[in-house]
N, C-alpha and C positions, 0 to 999 in steps of 0.2 A: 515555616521551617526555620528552626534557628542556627547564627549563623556555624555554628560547629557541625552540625548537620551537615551545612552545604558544603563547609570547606571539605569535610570526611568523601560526601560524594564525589565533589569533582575530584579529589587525589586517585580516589580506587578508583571511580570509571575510567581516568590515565591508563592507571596500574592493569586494567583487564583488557583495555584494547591491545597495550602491551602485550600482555600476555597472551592472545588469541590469534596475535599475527607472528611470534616468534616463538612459537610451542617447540620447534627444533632447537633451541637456543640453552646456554647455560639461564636458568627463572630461578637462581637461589635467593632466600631470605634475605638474604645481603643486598642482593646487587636491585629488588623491587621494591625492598624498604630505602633505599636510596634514592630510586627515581617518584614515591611516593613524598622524600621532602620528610620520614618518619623514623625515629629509632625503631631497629627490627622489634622488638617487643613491640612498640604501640602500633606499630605497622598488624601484625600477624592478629592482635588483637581487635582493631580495626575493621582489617578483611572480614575474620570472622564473624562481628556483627552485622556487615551490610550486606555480605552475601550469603550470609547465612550456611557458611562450611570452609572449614579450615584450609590456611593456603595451601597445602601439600596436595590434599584431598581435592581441590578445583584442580589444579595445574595435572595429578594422574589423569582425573577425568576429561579433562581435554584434550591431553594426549592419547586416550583409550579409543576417545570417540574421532580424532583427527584418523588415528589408524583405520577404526571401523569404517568409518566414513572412503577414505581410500578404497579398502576392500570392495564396498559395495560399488564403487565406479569403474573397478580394475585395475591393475598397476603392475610393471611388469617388475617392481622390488619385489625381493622375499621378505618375507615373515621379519628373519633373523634381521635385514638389513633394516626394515622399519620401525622393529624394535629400538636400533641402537640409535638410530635417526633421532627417537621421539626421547632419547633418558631413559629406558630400560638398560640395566646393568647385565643383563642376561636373559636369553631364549625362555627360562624357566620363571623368573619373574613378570615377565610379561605375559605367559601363559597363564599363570595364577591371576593376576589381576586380571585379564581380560573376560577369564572365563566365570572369576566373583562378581563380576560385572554383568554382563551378558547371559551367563548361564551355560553358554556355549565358548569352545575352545575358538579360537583366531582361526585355527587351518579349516574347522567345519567352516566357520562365517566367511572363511573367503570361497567354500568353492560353490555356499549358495547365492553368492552377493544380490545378482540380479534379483530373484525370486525374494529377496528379502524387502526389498523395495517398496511391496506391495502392504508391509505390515503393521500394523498396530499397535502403537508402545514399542517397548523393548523388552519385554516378559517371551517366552519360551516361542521359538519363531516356528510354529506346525499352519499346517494348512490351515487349522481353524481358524488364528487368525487373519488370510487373505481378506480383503476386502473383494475382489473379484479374479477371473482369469486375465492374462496380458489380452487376449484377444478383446473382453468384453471392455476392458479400459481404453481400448486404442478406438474401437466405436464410438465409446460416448465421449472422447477429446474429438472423434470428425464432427459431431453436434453441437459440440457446447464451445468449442476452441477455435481462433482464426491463429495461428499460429508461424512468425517470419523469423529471420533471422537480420539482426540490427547491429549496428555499432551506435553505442550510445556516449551522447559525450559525455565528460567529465562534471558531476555535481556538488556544488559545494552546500552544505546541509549542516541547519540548528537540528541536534538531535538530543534526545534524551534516553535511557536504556533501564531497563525491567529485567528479572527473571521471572518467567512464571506469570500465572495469572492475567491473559490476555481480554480480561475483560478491563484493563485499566487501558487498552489503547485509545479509546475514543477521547476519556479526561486529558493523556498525553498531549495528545493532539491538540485540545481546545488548549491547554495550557499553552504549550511551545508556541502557537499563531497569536495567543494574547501577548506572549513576551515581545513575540517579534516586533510587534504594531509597537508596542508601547518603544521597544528600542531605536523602530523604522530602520530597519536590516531584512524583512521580508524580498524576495526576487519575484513585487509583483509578476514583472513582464513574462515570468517563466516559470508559474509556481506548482510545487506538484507534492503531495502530503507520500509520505512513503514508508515502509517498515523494512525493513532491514534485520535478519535473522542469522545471529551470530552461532549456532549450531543446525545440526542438520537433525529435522524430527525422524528421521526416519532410526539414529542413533543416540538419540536422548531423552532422556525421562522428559515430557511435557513442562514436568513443575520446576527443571532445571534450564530449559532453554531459556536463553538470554536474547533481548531481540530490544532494537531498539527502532522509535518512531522519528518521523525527520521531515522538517519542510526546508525549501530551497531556501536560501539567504543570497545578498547582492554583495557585501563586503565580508572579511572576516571579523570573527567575533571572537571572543577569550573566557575561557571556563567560567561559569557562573553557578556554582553549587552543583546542582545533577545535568543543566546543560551547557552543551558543549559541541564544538565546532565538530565536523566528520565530512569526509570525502568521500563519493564516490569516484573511481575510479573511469576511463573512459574506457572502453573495452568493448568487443563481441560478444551479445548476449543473444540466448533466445527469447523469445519474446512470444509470450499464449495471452491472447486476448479473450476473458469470460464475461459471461454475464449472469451469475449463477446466484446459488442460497448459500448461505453462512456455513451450513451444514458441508457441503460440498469444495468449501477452499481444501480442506487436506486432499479430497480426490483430484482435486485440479495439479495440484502441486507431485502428488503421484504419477500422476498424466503426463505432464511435462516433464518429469525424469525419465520416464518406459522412450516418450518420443525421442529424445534425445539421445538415448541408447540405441532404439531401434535405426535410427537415422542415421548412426556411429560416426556422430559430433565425439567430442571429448572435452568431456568436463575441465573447464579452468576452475583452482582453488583464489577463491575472490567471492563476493559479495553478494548472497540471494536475496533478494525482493521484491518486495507488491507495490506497485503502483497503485495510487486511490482514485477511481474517475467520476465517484457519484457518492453522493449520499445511500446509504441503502435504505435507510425510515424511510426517505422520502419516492421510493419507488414504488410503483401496483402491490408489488410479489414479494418486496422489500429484499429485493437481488441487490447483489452486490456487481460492480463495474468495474474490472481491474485487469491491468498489465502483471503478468507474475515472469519475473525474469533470472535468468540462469545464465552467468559466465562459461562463454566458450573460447574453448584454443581455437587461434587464426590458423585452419587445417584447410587442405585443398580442396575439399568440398563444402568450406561456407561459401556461399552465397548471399551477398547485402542486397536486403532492399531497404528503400527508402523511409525515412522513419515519418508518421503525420503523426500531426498533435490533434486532439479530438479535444472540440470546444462544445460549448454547450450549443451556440448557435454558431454557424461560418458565417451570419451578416455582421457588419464590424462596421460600425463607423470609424475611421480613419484618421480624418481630416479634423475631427470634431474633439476639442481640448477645451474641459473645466477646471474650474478652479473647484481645490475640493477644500473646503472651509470645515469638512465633516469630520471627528475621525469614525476608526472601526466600529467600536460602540455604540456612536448615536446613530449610523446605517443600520446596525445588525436592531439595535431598536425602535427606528423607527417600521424595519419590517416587521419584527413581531406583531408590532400595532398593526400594520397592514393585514396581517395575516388573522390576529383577532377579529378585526374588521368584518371579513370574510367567512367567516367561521359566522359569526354571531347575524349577518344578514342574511345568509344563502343557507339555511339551515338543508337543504338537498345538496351540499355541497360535500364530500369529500376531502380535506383538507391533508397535504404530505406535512410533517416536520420542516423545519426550516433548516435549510441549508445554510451551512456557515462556517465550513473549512476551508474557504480556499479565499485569500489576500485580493482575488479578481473580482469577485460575486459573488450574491446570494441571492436564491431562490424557495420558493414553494411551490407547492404543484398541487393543483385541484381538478378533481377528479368528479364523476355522477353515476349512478347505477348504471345506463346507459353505455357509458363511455368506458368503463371498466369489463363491459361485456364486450367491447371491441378492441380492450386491451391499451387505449387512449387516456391522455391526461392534458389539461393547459399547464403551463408552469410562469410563473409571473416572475422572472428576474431584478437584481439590480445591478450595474455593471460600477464599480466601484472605483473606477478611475475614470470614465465618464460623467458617472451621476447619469444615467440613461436608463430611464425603466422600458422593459418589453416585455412580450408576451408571447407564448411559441406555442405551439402544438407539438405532442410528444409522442411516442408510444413506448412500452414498455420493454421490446425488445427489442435488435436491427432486424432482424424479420417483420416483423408487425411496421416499421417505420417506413423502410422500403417498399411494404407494400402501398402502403396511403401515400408516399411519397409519388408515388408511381403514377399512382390515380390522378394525383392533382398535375403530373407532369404531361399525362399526357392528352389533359384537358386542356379548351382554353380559358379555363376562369384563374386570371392573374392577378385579383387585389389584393391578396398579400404577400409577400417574399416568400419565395420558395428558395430552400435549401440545394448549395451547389451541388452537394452530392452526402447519400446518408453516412460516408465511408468515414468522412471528416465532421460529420457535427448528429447531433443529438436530437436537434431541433427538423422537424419536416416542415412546417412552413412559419414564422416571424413577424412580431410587427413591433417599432419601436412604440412606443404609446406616451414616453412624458420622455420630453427630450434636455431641458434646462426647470429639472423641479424646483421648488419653493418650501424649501426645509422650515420656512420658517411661518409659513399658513398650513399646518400640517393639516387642519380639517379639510382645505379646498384640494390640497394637494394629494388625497386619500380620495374624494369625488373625482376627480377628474381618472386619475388610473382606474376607479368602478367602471368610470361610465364607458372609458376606450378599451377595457378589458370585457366586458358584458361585451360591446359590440361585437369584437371579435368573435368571444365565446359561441353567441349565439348565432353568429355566421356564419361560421364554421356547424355547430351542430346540426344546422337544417340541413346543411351538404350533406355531413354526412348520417345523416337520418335518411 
């Protein structure tokens, strides 16, 4: 990217967080091409390359969709008053734009807000397109949903921001954790990859929503072309923990709005998103693992419970400090080789993707016909502030894990670590396998994890055969 590029970026993503948090405010040409650092001309001309629609036309539509968005949660302002709130000059102006927009008037879309919730796009809102009844959605969140209420602290976050086109958040991601490593501003001890959804889908065109990816950071940092420092807020959130397919995050995210209404929480305006807790390649089912979270007002009926952090295993050596002479890089390469390794000897082996988003670890998971009919996988980690390779036993959902966990709990065969509880870890039972590796006899040091991984493997499978 050259650097005119990046300065253009970091100015307008300024200029748009601006804009998204002070939609009631005077947003004239004037007073954005100033906090842009741009004559209004190269300013407006600007915008409209990177965002691809002219400033006037962003700044209506996010006051259309900030209203619509209201409506749907309920609000005890009128019409008339949220109009002038947002820069509508008139009850008739705001009518016309909202209903070029929507297709429907403001006074139909407030008195269906709820029911509206359930719909798809933002084209002609009829029963066709519901996705299901509230009843049949409340069901399948008792199934798929562990869902509390938290106060989450405050996170300081390298982010970068997109509209549209959600197939670019994985590259996001790899990029921002390459920057970070190379700057060493990553917040190993606390790190959590995250997306952040600056519109609500339920009132924006898909290809216009704006949504940006984010990993934690330790110190702050200063605009660097498209990335850029961003804050979450501390605040009361609900908090739906799934384990679901790709296909299925918009229902989840419907789910968790009907609950939250049902429940009659009340939506704080502040910050929707997803926590990342797995790789999904490298899963059986290739599900996805994620906290999806919704700002609420401190109302007399929240209720905090205590927040846990899910690790992959809860054994932790503690006590035990490397030196790590590695960086990211030659780790995340020297597993691939391990994982070619593997692939290439154990041709009955099942091999997952290599995990490699998170500043903590990386792993792979290997799987066998066998073990996949019982819903089972190994997973060979590396712990990346240790230098500590292990080896866990997995299953594929907390059902399936809990069950085997169970099994081995309440037997007495203890030779390898069993997991304190499935609530907090991933892993059902553990074994560290190279504790102080030798980075630098990689052939011996590839033998030696075969031979203490096959043990286990095959320890483990006669059991449970």
């Amino acid at each position: 990217m050259n650097e005119t590029r990046r300065e253009y970026l970091k100015r307008i993503n300024i200029v748009l967080d601006f804009i998204e948090n002070n939609l009631n405010t005077d947003l004239s040409l004037k007073n954005l091409s100033e906090k842009a650092n741009y004559s209004p001309y190269h300013f407006h001309r600007v915008f409209s390359i990177i965002v691809n629609e002219k400033l006037n036309e962003f700044i209506n539509r996010k006051r259309i969709e900030r209203i619509a968005s209201i409506l749907l949660i309920g609000s005890n302002s009128s019409l008339k008053e949220l109009a002038y709130e947002y820069g509508f000059n008139s009850d008739n102006s705001f009518s016309r734009a909202f209903k070029k927009y929507y297709g429907v008037s403001p006074t139909k879309f407030k008195s269906s807000g709820k029911e509206l919730l359930s719909k798809i796009g933002i084209e002609p809102f009829s029963s066709e397109k519901y996705i299901c009844s509230i009843d049949n959605i409340q069901q399948w969140t008792k199934m798929n949903a562990q869902i509390t209420i938290k106060e989450l602290p405050e996170l300081k976050l390298a982010s970068t921001s997109h509209i549209g086109d959600f197939e670019k958040i994985g590259s996001m991601f790899q990029k921002l954790i390459e920057w970070g490593h190379q700057k060493g501003v990553l917040d190993t001890s606390n790190f959590n990859a995250i997306t952040i959804y600056h519109d609500n889908p339920n009132v924006t065109q898909t290809s216009k929503i704006r949504f940006s990816t984010c990993v934690t950071i330790s110190e702050n940092i200063n605009p660097e072309g498209e990335i850029r420092q961003y804050k979450l807020k501390k605040g009361i959130y609900a908090v739906g923990h799934f384990e679901i397919k790709g296909e299925e995050i918009s229902k989840a995210w419907k789910s968790m709005c009907i609950w939250v209404i049902e429940n009659e929480y009340e939506f704080r305006d502040d910050d929707y998103f997803e926590i990342y807790l797995n790789d999904h390649k490298t899963h059986p089912e290739q599900k996805f693992i994620i906290d999806i979270c919704i700002p609420l007002e401190k109302t007399t009926n929240v209720k905090l419970e205590k927040t846990n952090t899910v690790n992959l295993s809860a054994y932790k050596k503690q006590d035990k400090q490397c030196t790590n002479d590695l960086d990211y890089h030659q780790l995340i390469n020297y597993m691939k080789e391990l994982r070619a390794f593997f692939q290439k000897e154990y041709e009955t082996f099942k091999l997952g993707n290599l995990y490699r988003e998170s500043a903590d670890y990386s792993y792979f998971s290997i799987t066998t016909e066998d073990l996949k009919k019982q819903k089972l996988k190994f997973v060979i980690i590396l712990d990346h502030k240790t230098l500590c390779f292990s080896i866990c036993l997995s299953g594929q959902n907390k059902s399936i894990r809990k069950k085997y966990w169970s099994f081995f709990d309440n037997s007495d065969w203890n030779k390898y670590h069993l997991a304190e509880s499935i609530d907090t870890s991933l892993s059902i039972i553990d074994q560290t396998i190279v504790e102080a590796p030798n980075f630098d006899n990689k052939r011996s040091l590839t033998e030696q994890i075969e031979k203490e991984s096959m043990k286990f493997i095959n320890e483990l499978k006669e059991i449970l055969e």
